[in-house]
SETIGU-290553 format. One record per residue (C-alpha): residue number from 1; x, z, y. Coordinates in Angstrom, 2 decimals. Each point is the difference from the previous one (the first is absolute). Example, Ala and Ser with C-alpha at 12.3 -4.5 7.8 and 13.67 -1.06 7.14 Angstrom:
R   pos      east        up     north
R     1     12.30      7.80     -4.50
R     2      1.37     -0.66      3.44
***
This chain:
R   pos      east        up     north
R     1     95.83   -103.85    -22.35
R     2      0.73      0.06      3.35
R     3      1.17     -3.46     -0.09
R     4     -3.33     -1.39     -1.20
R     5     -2.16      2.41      2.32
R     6      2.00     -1.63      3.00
R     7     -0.58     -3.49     -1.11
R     8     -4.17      1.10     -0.34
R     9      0.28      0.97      3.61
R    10      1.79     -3.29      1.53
R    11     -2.43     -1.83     -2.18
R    12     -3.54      1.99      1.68
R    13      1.86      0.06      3.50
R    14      0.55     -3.69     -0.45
R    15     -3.80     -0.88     -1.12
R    16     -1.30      2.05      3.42
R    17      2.11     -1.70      2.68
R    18     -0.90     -3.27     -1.35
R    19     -3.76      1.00     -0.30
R    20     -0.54     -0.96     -3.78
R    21     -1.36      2.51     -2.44
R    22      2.59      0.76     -3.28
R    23     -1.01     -1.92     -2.70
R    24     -2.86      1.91     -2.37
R    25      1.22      1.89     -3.34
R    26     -1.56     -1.94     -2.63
R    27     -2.07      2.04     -2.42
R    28     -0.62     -0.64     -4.29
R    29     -2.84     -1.55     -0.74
R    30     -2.98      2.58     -0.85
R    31     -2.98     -0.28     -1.81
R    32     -1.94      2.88      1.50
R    33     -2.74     -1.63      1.72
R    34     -2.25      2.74      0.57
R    35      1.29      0.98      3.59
R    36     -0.36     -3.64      0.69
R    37     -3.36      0.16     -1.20
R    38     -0.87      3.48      1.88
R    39      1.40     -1.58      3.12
R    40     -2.65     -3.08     -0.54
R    41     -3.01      2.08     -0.54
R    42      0.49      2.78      2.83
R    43      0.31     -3.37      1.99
R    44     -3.26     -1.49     -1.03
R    45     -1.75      3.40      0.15
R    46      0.90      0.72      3.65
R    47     -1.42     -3.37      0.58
R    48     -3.25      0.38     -1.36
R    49     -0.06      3.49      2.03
R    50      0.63     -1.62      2.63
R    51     -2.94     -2.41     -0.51
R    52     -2.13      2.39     -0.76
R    53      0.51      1.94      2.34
R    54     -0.75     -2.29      3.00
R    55     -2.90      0.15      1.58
R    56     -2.55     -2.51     -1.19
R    57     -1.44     -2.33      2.38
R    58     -3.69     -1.85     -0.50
R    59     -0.01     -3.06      1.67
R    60     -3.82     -0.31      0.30
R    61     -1.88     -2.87      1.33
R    62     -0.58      2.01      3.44
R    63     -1.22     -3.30      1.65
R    64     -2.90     -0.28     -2.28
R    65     -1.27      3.41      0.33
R    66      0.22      0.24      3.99
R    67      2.92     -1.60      1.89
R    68     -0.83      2.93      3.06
R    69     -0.40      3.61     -2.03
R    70      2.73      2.16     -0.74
R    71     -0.05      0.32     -4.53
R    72      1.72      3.31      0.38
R    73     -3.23      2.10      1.77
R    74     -3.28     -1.02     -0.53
R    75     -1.63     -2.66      2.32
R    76     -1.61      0.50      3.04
R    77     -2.19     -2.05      2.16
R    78      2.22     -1.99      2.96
R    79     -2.06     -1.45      2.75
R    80      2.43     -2.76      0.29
R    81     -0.73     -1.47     -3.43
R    82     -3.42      1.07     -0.43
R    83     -0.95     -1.75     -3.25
R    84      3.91      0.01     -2.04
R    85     -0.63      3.83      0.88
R    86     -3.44      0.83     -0.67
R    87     -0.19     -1.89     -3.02
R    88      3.56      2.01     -1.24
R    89     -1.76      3.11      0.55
R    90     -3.31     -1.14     -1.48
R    91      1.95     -0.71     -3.42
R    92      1.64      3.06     -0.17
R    93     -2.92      2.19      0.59
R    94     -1.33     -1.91     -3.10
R    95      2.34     -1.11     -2.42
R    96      3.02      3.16      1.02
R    97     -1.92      2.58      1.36
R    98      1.85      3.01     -1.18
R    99      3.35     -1.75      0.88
R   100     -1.72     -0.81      3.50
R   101     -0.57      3.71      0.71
R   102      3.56      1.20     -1.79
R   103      1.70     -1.75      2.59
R   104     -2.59     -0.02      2.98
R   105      1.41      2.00      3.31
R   106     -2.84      1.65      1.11
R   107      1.60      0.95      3.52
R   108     -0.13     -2.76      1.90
R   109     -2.29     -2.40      2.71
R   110     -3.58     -0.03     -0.46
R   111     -0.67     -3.00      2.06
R   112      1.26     -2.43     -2.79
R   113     -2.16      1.60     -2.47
R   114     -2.99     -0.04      2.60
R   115      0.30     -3.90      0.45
R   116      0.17     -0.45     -3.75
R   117     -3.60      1.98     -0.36
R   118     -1.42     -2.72      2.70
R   119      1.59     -3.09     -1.95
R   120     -1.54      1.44     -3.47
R   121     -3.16      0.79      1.99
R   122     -0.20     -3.30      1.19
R   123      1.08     -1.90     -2.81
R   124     -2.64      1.85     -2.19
R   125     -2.61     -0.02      3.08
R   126      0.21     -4.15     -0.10
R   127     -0.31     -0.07     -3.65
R   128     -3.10      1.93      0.18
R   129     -1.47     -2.57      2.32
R   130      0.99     -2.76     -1.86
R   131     -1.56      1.52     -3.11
R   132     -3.33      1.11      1.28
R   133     -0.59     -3.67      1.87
R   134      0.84     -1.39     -3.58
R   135     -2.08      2.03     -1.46
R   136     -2.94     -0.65      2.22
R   137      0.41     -3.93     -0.63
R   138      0.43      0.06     -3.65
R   139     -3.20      1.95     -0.82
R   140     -1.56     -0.76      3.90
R   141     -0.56      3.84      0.04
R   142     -1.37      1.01      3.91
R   143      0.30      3.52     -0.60
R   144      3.43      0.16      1.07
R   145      0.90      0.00      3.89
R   146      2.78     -2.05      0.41
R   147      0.81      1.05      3.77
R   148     -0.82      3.58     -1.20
R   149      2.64     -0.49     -2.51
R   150      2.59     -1.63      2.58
R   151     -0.58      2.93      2.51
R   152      0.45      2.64     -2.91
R   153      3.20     -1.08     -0.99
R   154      0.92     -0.70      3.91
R   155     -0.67      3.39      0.13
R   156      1.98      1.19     -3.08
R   157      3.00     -1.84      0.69
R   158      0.27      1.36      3.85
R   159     -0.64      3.93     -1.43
R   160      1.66     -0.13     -2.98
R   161      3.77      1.96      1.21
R   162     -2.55      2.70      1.38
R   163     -1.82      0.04     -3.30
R   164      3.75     -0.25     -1.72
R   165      0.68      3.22      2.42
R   166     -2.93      1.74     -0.16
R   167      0.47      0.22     -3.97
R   168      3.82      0.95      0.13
R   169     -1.13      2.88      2.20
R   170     -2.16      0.84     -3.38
R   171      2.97     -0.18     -2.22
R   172      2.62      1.56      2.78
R   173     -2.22      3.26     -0.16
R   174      0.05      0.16     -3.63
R   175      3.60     -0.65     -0.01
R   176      1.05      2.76      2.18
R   177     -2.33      2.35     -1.88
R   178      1.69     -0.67     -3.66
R   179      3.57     -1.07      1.05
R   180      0.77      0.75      3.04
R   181     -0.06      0.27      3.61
R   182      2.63     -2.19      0.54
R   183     -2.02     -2.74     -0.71
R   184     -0.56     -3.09      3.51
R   185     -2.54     -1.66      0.67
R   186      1.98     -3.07      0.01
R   187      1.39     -0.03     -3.60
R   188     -3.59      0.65     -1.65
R   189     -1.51     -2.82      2.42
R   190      2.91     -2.26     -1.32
R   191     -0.21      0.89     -3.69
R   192     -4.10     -1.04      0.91
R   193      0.62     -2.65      1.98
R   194      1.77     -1.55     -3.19
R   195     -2.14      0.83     -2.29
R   196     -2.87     -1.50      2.31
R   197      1.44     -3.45     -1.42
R   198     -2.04      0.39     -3.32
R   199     -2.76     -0.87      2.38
R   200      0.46     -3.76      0.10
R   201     -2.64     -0.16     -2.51
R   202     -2.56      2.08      1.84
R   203     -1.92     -3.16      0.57
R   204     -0.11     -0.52     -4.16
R   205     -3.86      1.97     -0.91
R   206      0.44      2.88     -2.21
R   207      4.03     -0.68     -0.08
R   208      0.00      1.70      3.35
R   209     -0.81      3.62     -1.17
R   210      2.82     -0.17     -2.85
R   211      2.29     -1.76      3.13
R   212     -0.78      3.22      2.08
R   213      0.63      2.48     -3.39
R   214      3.11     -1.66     -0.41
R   215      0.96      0.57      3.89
R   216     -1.15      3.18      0.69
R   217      0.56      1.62     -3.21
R   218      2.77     -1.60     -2.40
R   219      2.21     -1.45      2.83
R   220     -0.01      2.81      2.07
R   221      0.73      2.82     -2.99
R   222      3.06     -2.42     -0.62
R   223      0.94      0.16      3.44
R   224     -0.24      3.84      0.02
R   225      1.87      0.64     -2.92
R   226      2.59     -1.98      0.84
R   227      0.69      0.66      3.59
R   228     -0.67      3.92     -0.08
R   229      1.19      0.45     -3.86
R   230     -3.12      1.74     -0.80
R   231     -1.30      0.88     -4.01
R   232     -2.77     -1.88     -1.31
R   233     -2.17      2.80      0.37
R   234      0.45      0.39      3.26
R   235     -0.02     -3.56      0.92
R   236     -3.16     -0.25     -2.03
R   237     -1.53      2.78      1.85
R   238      0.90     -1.01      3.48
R   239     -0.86     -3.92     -0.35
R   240     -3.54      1.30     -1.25
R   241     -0.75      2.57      2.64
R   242      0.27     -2.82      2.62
R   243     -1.30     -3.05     -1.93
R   244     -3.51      1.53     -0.28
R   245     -0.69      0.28      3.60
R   246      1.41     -3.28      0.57
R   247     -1.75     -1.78     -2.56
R   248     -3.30      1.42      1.00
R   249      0.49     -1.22      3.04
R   250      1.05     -3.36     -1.24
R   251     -3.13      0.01     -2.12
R   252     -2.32      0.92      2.95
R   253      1.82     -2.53      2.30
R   254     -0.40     -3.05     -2.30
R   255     -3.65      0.74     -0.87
R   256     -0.68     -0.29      3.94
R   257      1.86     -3.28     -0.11
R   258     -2.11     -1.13     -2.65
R   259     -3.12      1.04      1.64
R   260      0.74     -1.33      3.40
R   261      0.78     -3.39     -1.67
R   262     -3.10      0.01     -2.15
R   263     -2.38      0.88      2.42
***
């Protein structure tokens, strides 16, 4: 015995200064195959974990929605692409308006906002000069002062971010009376400011009072709900309170337009 344990020691001394490994102890043949098998599947399953737990990515088209807004927050006007921007922000309103106003950050600049009411004013001011001169050829109507109409809309687009303020002071005070004090003038002139978009078709007869309903009153609940995580009752409540003063005003305003063009 202590023979052979000697000659097992010279034999592992000799395989570690030369720097091989002993040769390996060969084993019967077994036909067990289910730890093989286990060994497989835990494999594949942490795989597929792995997978699925990976984030996944969306490679959207971002170049054909708008190559210069941000897809993670909702799009805001930028003076430095004017139409890419306005036209984002136009869609949304429209086609995503509760996702506009989920991810809309109401604190922020109001003079972006501000030029985006004069570029929808304006827009919507020149298609209501263009329609009323084509109007008046088609049917050679003389009622209609053309130059009346011009200076109107002159008029509308050059006032409208006073209007635009004038009626978030409306909605600020019912704001602060149902939410809370805490509420700026800036973020409720934003929210409005956006929701003045719906506007573009104020031009469009008849069209324009469901354009200003859709503004004043569906836009801006959305943007209320979201941003102050009000109930629907209360959001109900507190985009009514302030959309009946402003709409009586936008009534009263557009039937002096309408008589200072007619006469």
């Amino acid at each position: 015995m202590a023979a052979a344990s000697a000659a097992n020691i010279s034999v592992r001394y000799n395989f570690v200064i030369s720097g091989t490994s002993p040769p390996h102890r060969l084993l019967p043949p077994s036909l067990n195959f289910v730890k093989q098998f286990r060994k497989a599947h835990l494999g594949k399953c942490r795989k597929k974990a792995t997978v699925a737990t990976e984030p996944a990515i969306l490679a959207l088209p971002l170049t054909l929605y708008n190559p210069f807004v941000d897809s993670a927050k909702s799009p805001e006007f930028d003076p430095q692409h004017p139409v890419a921007s306005a036209t984002a922000v136009l869609r949304a309103i429209f086609l995503r308006p509760k996702s506009f106003y989920s991810n809309f950050k109401a604190e922020g600049p109001v003079r972006e906002p501000g030029v985006f009411v004069l570029l929808v004013s304006a827009v919507s001011g020149v298609l209501s000069v263009v329609a009323n001169a084509t109007f008046a050829a088609v049917f050679g109507t003389t009622s209609t002062n053309l130059w009346g109409v011009a200076a109107l809309n002159l008029a509308f687009v050059v006032l409208s971010p006073v209007l635009v303020g004038a009626a978030a002071g409306a909605y600020l005070l019912s704001i602060r009376g149902f939410v809370g004090p805490g509420v700026t003038f800036r973020e409720v002139y934003r929210m409005l400011a956006y929701a003045y978009g719906a506007m573009i078709l104020f031009w469009v007869p008849i069209v324009n009072a469901f354009a200003f309903t859709y503004g004043a009153m569906l836009l801006i609940g959305l943007g209320i709900r979201s941003v102050y995580r009000t109930s629907f009752l209360t959001t109900l409540v507190t985009t009514l309170v302030s959309f009946v003063p402003v709409s009586i005003a936008f009534i009263y305003l557009l039937g002096m337009a309408n008589s200072f063009v007619s006469g």
